[in-house]
Each structure stands twice: as structure tokens, then as C-alpha cells.
C-alpha positions in Angstrom: -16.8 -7.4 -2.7 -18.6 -4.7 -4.3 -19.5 -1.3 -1.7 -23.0 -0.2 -2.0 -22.1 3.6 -0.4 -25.7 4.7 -0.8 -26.4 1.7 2.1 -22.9 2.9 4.4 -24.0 5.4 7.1 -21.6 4.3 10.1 -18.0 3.3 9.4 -15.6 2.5 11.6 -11.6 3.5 11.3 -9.1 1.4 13.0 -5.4 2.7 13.7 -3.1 -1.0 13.1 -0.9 0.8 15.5 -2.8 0.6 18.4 -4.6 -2.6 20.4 -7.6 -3.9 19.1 -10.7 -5.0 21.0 -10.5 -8.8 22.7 -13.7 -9.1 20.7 -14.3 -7.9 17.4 -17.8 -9.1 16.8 -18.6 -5.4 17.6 -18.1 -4.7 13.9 -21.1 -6.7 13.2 -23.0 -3.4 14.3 -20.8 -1.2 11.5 -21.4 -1.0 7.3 -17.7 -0.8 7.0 -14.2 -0.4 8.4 -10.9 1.3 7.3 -8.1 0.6 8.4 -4.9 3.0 8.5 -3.0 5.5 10.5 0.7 7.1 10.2 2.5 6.9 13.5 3.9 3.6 14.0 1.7 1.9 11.5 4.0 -0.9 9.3 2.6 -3.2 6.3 3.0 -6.0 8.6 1.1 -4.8 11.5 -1.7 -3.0 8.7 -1.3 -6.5 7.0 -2.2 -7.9 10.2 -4.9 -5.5 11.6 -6.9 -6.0 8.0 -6.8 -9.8 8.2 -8.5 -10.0 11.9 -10.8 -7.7 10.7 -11.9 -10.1 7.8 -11.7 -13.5 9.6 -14.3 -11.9 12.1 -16.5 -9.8 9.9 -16.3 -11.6 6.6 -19.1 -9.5 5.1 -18.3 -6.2 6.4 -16.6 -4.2 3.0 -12.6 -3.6 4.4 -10.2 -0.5 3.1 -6.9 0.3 3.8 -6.0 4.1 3.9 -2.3 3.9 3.6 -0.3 6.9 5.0 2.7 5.8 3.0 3.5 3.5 -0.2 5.1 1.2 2.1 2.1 0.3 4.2 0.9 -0.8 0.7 1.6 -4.7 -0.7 0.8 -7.2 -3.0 -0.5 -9.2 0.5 -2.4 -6.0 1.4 -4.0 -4.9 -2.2 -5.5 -8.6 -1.9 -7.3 -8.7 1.6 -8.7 -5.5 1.3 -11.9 -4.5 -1.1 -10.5 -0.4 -2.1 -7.6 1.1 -0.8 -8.9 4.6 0.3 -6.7 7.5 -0.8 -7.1 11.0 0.4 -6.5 14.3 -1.7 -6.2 16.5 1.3 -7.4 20.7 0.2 -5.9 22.4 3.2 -3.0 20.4 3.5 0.5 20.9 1.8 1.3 19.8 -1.7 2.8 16.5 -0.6 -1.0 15.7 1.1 -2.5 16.6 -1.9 -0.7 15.5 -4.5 2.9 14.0 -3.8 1.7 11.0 -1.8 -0.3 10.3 -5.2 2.5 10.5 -7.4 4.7 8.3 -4.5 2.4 5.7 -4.5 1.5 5.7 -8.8 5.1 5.8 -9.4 6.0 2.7 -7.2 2.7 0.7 -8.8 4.0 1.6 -12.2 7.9 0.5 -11.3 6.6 -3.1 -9.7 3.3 -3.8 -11.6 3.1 -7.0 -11.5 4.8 -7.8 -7.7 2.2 -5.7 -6.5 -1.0 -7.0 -8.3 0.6 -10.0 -9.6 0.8 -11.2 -12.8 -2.9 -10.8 -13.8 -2.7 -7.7 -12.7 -4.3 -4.9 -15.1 -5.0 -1.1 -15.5 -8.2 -1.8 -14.8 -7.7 -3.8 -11.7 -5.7 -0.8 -10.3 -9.4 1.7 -11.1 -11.3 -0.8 -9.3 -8.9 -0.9 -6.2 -8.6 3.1 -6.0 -11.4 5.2 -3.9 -10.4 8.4 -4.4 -11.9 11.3 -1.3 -11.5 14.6 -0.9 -10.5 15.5 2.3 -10.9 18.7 4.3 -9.3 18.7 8.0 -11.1 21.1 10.5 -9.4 20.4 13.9 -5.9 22.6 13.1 -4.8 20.8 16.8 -5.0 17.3 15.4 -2.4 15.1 14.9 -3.8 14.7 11.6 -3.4 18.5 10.8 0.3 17.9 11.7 0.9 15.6 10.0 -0.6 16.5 6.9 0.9 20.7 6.9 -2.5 21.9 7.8 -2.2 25.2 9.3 -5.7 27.0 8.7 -9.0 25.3 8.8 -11.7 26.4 5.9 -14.4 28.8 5.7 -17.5 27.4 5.4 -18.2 28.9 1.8 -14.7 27.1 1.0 -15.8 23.8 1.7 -18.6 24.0 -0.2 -16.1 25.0 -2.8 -14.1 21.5 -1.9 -16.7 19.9 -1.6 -18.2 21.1 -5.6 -14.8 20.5 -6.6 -14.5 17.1 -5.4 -18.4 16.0 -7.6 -17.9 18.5 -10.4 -14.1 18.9 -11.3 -12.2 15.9 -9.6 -15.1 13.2 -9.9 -14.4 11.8 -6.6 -17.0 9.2 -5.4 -16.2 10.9 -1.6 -15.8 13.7 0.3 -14.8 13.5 4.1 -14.9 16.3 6.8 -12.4 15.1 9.5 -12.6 16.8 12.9 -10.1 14.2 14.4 -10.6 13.6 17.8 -12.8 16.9 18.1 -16.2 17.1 17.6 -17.3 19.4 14.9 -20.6 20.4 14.9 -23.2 20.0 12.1 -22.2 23.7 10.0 -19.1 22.5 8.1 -21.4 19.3 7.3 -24.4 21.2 6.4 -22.6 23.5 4.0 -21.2 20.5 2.4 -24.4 18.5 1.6 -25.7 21.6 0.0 -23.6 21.1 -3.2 -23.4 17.6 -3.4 -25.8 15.3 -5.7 -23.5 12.2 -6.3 -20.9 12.0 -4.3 -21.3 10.9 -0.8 -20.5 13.0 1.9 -18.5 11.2 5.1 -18.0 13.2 9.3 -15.8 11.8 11.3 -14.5 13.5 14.6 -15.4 13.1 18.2 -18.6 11.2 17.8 -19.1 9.4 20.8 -22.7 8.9 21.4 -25.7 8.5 18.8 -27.4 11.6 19.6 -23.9 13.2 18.0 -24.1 10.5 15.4 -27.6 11.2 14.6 -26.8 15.2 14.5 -24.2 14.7 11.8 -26.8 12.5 9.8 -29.7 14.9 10.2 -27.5 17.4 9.1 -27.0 16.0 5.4 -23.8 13.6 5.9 -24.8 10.7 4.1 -21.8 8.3 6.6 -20.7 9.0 10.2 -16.6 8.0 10.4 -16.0 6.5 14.4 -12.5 5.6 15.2 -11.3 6.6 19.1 -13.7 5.3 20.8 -13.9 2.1 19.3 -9.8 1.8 20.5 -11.5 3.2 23.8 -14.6 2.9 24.9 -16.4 0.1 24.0 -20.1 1.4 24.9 -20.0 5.0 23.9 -18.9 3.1 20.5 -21.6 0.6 20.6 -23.7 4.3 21.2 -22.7 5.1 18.0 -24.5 2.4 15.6 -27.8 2.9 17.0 -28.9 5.7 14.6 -32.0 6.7 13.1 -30.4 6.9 9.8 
């Protein structure tokens, strides 16, 4: 299906690897969900994760964000709507750019056994949501794992964040907090230098008061993944915004 990101304002990330709520009519509540993660996340159980989504939220827009080229298949490029790929600013050059090159290398070795045989160039475009990426918590297993040793200043992700519109011509930029709850400042400087391209928080928002902070603030989509593994109210907290 086609994502309307002007009308997304809550989205909810799911990690494959971990258990997934006995009911998952709870996404009826969320514009969208992605699903991905890098510790013990395979294409089966991403596979998996991305079809329970869709057989109980049919109209709820899905999108991987594979960590690897092998969470990525021809069964996995089909069930979900984009597959969301990260250029990551602060990370190391494999975050930023290697990953990329991984993953457009093996798409251009197996064409067709990954999109099949009427598979095109342009069916790859459609598939690809491209977001720049700025990671704030330098604690996070996210930092780790992406070589993220310094977080930015503020006036440098406003610079990502113009880069992203005006150079790289991202639809997205995302300022992930993961697991920590940021504040409104780095979101604030980013919505200042943004006109087109939609600006995503995710990080420690538990509650709608938090949720509607981060909206108020100029994000244009609040991004809600551990407590939706972990607390089922605070995450229900979450949808009700003003926004």
C-alpha cells in the first residue's frame, strides 16, 4: 500500500527477536509499524514477525528495517510495503555506508530471486525508504552496535538534519534516543530546517504526555518500541495524542 507520512504521527517498532503481545489488535491504535532489530533477529523469525503483523492489522502500512542483507528475502520484500534503511551520521562508515553497498551489491548479484522475475529498477525505488539517522543515547545498544561513540551537538543535527532534505533527499530523518528519553531540544533543532522531509523521535516514550511533548516540539511522528514488548498500558498511553 501506498504510506501517506504527512497522516503517520505514532509508529510502532517491533524487535522479531523478542515475544510479541498475545493480542495484537493493539496496533489498531498505531499509523504504522516496523519491524527489525540486530541481536538474534533471523529472516525466518523477521519473516514471521511481519506476517502476524499483517494478518492482524491488514491496513496498518508494514516495514522491515533489516540490520543485515540476510534478514532480507524475496518472501520478506513481498509482505512488507518499504523496507526502511538507515544512513546513520554518527556512526561508523559501515552504518553509513557499507551496509548500503552490502545490501545493493547482493540485490544486484540475485535480481530476479529476490524480486522475482518481474522484478524492475523501479520496483527496487519504490521498495527503498531511505532515513537519516542520528543516535543520541551513546549507552544504547544501538550506539554499540552501530560504532557510535559521541552523540551530536545540537547545531550538528540541524546540519544532519539539512543534509538529509537538501543534499541526500531523504523522505526521513529519525532522532533515536533508544531506550532513553531525550527530551524535546535535539527535536526542536531538527524541525527548524526541515520543510519536506518528515522528522521521526523515538526513545523512552512511555506515556502520552512524553508523546505529546515530542509532537509539540516540531516532530512530525513519535517512534514507540519497548514498551509495546513491555508494558501494554503505558503503550496504549502512547496513542492517545493530541497530534
Amino acid at each position: 500500500m501506498t504510506i501517506e507520512w504527512p497522516a503517520i504521527t505514532h509508529i510502532t517498532k517491533i524487535d522479531p527477536a523478542k515475544p510479541l503481545p498475545a493480542d495484537l489488535g493493539v496496533l489498531e491504535h498505531t499509523d504504522l509499524v516496523i519491524v527489525g532489530g540486530s541481536d538474534d533477529v533471523t529472516e525466518e523469525n523477521a519473516l514471521t514477525t511481519i506476517q502476524e503483523v499483517v494478518d492482524s492489522v491488514p491496513e496498518i502500512p508494514v516495514l522491515q528495517e533489516p540490520y543485515s542483507s540476510q534478514h532480507v528475502s524475496v518472501e520478506t520484500i513481498a509482505a512488507v510495503d518499504q523496507l526502511f534503511v538507515p544512513a546513520i551520521y554518527n556512526g561508523d562508515q559501515t552504518h553509513f555506508v557499507g551496509k548500503h553497498l552490502q545490501m545493493f551489491t547482493q540485490l544486484s548479484s540475485d535480481f530476479e530471486g529476490l524480486l522475482g522475475q518481474s522484478g524492475s529498477m523501479a520496483s527496487i525505488a519504490e521498495k527503498i525508504c531511505a532515513v537519516g539517522y542520528v543516535i543520541q543515547n551513546t549507552d544504547s545498544r544501538a550506539a554499540s552496535t552501530a560504532g557510535v561513540t559521541e552523540s551530536l551537538s545540537l547545531d550538528e543535527v540541524r546540519g544532519a538534519a539539512l543534509a538529509t532534505e537538501v543534499f541526500y533527499d531523504f523522505p526521513l530523518f529519525y532522532v533515536e534516543y533508544s531506550g532513553q528519553f531525550g527530551g524535546t531540544t535535539a527535536v526542536n533543532a531538527a524541525a527548524t530546517v526541515l520543510g519536506e522531509t518528515r522528522l521521526l523521535y523515538g526513545g523512552g516514550i512511555d506515556s502520552g504526555q512524553k508523546a505529546n511533548a515530542v509532537l509539540s516540539a516540531g516532530a512530525d511522528a513519535i517512534v514507540v518500541g519497548d514498551c509495546f514488548h513491555e508494558d501494554r498500558d503505558a503503550y496504549r498511553q502512547t496513542t492517545r495524542v493530541d497530534h
